[in-house]
N, C-alpha and C positions, 0 to 999 in steps of 0.2 A: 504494500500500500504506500502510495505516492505523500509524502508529509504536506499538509497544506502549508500553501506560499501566504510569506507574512505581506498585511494590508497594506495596499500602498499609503505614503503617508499625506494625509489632507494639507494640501495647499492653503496656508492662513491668508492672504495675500490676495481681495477681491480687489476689481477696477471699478472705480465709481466717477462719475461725472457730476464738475461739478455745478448745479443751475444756475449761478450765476454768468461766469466765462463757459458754462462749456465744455471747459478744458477738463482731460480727465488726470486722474488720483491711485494712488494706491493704497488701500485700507488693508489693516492686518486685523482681522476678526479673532486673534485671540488678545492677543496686547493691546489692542482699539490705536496701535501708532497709526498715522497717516504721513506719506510721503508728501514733496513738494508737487503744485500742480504738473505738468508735464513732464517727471522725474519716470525712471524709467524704473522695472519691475524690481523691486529689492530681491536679494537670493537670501535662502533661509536656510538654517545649518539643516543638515539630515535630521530625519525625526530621533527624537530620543538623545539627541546630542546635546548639552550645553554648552554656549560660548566657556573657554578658560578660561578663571580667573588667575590676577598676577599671584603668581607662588608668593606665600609668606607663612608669617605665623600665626595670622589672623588678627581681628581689630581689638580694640580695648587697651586695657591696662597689659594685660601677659602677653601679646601682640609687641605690643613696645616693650617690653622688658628683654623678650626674645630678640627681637632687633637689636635692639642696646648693646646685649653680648654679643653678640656675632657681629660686631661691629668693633666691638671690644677686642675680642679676640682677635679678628679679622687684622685690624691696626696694630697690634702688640705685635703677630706676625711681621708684620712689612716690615714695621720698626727692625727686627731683631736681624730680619736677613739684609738691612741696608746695612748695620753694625757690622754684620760679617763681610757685607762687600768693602767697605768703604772704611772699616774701622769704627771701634767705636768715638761717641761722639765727646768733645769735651768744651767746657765752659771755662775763661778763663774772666775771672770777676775781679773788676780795678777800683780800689775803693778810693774816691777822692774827696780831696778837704776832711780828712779827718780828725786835723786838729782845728776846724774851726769851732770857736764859740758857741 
């Protein structure tokens, strides 16, 4: 027995005109977005797909604390292998007027 073929996926994306100009539109019947008047047919990801969101470690407080570190960490790195390339670093500190008043 042959497995039934999955449903194709509904097209959200109807053309409507608009009575004023005329001109026609593109309405998205699930997200009610509408395109600009003579904009041409948006593409929609495949069903069941959602757009990526940007990797991280999410919003809030613990969001930012994860960033923090790995930002922390990330910078401590660079630091330590410019030290190895380059030497490490040094400060030489000139105190002046020290015997003023």
């Amino acid at each position: 027995r042959a497995a039934a073929a999955a449903p194709a996926p509904v097209d959200p994306w109807k053309e409507v005109e608009d009575p004023n100009t005329k001109q026609k539109y593109w309405w998205n019947t699930t997200t009610n977005e509408t395109t600009a008047l003579g904009a041409p047919k948006p593409t929609t990801p495949a069903a069941g797909q959602q757009p990526s969101a940007v990797a991280g470690a999410g919003g809030g407080l613990m969001g930012a604390l994860a960033d923090g570190l790995a930002w922390g960490v990330g910078m401590s790195m660079a630091n330590r292998m410019m030290d190895g390339i380059m030497g490490p670093r040094s400060m030489e500190v000139v105190h002046r007027n020290e015997d003023a008043p």
